[in-house]
N, C-alpha and C positions, 0 to 999 in steps of 0.2 A: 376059375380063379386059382385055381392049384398048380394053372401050367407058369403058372409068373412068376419071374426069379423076386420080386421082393413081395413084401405085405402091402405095401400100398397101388393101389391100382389107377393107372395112369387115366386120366380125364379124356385121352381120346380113344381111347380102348373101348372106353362106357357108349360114345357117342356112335362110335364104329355099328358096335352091337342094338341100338338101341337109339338113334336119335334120325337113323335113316328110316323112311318110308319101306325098302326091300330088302333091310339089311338081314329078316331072316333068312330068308334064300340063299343070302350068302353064308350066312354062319350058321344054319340051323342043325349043324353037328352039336350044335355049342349048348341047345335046348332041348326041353322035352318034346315040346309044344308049342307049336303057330299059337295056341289058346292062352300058353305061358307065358309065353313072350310077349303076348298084348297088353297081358296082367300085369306087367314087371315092367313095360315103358314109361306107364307115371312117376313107380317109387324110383327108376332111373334117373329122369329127370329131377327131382325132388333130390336126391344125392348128390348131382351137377351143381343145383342152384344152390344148395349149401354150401357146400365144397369150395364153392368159386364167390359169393356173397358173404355169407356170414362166418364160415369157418376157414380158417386158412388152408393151404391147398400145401402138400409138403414138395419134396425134392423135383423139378423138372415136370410140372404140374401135376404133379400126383395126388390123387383123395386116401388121405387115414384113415385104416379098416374101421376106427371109431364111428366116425362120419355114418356109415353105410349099416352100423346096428343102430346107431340111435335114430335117421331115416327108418332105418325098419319099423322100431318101438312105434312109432308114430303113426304110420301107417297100419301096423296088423294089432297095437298094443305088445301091454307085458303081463304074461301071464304069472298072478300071483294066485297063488293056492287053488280054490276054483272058481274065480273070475279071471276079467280078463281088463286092467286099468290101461290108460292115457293116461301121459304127463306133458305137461308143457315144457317147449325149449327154453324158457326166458331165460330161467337161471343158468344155464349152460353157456349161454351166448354171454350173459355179462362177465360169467367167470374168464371166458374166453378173451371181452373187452379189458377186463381189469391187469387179462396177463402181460396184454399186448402193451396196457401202458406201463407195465412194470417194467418190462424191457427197454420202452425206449425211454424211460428214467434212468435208465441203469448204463445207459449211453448206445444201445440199439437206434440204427439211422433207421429202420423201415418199421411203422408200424404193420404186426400181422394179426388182425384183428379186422372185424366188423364195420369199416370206416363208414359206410354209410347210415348205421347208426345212431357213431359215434355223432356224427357231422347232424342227422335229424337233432340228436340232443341238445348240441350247441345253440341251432335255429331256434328249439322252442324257449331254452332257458337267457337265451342272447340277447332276447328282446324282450321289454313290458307290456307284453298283449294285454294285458287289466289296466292299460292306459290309455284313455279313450284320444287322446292325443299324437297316439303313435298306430301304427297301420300296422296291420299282421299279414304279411305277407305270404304266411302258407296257407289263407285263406281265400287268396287271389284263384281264380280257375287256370291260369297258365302256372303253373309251378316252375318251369325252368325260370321264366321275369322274374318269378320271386326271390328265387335262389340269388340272380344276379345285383335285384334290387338289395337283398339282405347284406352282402357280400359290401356295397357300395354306401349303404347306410352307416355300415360297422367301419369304411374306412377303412377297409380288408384286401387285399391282395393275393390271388390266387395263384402266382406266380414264385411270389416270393417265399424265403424258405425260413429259417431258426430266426435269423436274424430282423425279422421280421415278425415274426408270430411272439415268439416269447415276449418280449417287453411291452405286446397288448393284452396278453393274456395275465400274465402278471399284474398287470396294472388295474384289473377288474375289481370291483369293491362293490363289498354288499347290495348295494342300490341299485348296480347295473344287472345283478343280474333277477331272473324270474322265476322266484323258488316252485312258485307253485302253478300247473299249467289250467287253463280251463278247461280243456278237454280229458283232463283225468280224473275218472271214474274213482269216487273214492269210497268204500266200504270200510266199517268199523270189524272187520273179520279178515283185514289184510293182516299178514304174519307180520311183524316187527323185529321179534327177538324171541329169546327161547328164557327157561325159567330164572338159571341164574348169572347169565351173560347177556347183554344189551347187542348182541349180535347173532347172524346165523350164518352157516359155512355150507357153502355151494360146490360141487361138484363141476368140473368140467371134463373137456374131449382131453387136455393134457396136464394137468392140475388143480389143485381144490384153492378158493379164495374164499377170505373170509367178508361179510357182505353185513354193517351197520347202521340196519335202519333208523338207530337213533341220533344218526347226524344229520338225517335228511329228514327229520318226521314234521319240520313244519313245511314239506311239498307235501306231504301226506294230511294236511290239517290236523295235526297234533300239537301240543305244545312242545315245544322245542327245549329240552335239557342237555345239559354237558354228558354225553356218555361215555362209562368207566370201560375204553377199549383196549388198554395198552398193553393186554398180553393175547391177542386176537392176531399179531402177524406170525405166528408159530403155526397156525392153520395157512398161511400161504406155501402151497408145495409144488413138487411135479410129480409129474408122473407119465412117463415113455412106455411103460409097458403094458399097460391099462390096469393095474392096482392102484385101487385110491389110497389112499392115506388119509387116516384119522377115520376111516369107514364105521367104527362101534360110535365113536365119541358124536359122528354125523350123527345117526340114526339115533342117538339118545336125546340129540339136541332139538332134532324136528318132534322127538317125541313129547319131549315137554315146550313146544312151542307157546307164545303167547301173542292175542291179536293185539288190532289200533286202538279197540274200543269204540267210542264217540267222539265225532272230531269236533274240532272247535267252530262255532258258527259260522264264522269268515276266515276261510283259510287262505284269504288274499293277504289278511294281517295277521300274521302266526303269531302268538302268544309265546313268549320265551320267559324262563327261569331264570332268577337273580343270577346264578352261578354262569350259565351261560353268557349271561351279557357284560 
């Protein structure tokens, strides 16, 4: 990796090394070990399939050195003091979703984010699967029909572009859409918020976003209140050189974290507060 004139490391470089059946033979100056190099084609792959799926891919397909530590973290862990923890990507990936639509709010043409996602999201919250009248079509065994049938339900076109999309999306009103999904697993010991902000702030591969579970707590079966967020976008940052920003004020906030609690009975009909409604 040292002989490459930049930091980020081109996506066919990885596959050259590492995605051929005999590529050690060819490049086994490059390793220690035939043994090494066996060990190291999954966490390659797994770096690929980020790089190119969930994490954006930088200049002339190239993978961000970030990319290839936090695949690492996941696979061997991170060592803290003397253990050895796992963390999950979630929050990494949304920060990364949130950036992407930051951008193209801000009049960016190409989202660079996690579109496949983004687009699962749509499917589950786009339709009223708690309505025994309407068909749920990611429960179908052929998933592409469904995609198509969803697409063709919603009156949607895959083709068309802004002019197109916006004044259906905008158009959405409370009713249509499906706050809360059946298939989500919900525990009273989900994070929400930290002690004295109704919000929490997520790290990512190239900025930190701030993340308010109490706009969405009735998906979560909570009662649903107006949360006090509006000084929460000053945690929206970047960051190019891999220094997070706000890193004390992070780690104090997860320290005084606070859960769901008990959700409410039927979190098919969320309960909301006078102020909210």
């Amino acid at each position: 990796m040292d002989k490459l004139p930049s930091p980020n490391i081109p996506f066919r470089k990885l596959y050259y090394w590492f995605g051929r059946a005999r590529a050690y033979e060819k490049y086994k100056d490059e390793f220690v070990s035939k043994e090494k190099w066996k060990e190291t084609r999954p966490l390659a792959f797994a770096i690929c399939l980020l790089a190119t799926m969930v994490f954006p891919q930088g200049p002339k397909y190239t993978i961000h050195p970030s990319v290839f530590m936090v695949t690492h973290d996941i696979f061997y862990g991170v060592d803290y003091k003397t253990s050895t923890k796992y963390y999950t990507l979630a929050p990494m990936i949304l920060v990364d979703i949130y950036r992407a639509l930051d951008k193209c709010q801000s009049g960016e043409r190409f989202y660079q984010g996690c579109n496949l996602i983004l687009q699962w999201w749509m499917m589950r919250h786009f339709i009223k699967t708690h309505n025994p009248k309407e068909l749920d079509p990611l429960r179908w065994s052929y998933e592409l029909h469904g995609h198509d049938w969803w697409l063709y339900h919603n009156h949607c076109n895959k083709t068309r572009g802004e002019s197109f999309w916006y004044p259906r999306l905008r158009g959405l009103r409370e009713e249509d859409v499906q706050w809360s999904i059946d298939s989500l697993v919900i525990t009273k010991n989900m994070v929400v918020r930290t002690e004295k902000v109704p919000y929490l702030v997520f790290a990512g591969l190239r900025g930190t976003r701030p993340y308010a579970s109490g706009r969405v707590l009735r998906q979560l079966g909570g009662k649903q209140e107006l949360p006090q967020i509006a000084d929460m976008m000053k945690f929206a940052t970047y960051h190019e050189n891999g220094r997070v920003a706000f890193a004390e004020d992070m780690y104090r906030m997860w320290r005084s974290r606070r859960v769901l609690g008990e959700p409410v009975p039927n979190r098919f009909r969320p309960e909301y507060s006078r102020e909210y409604k």
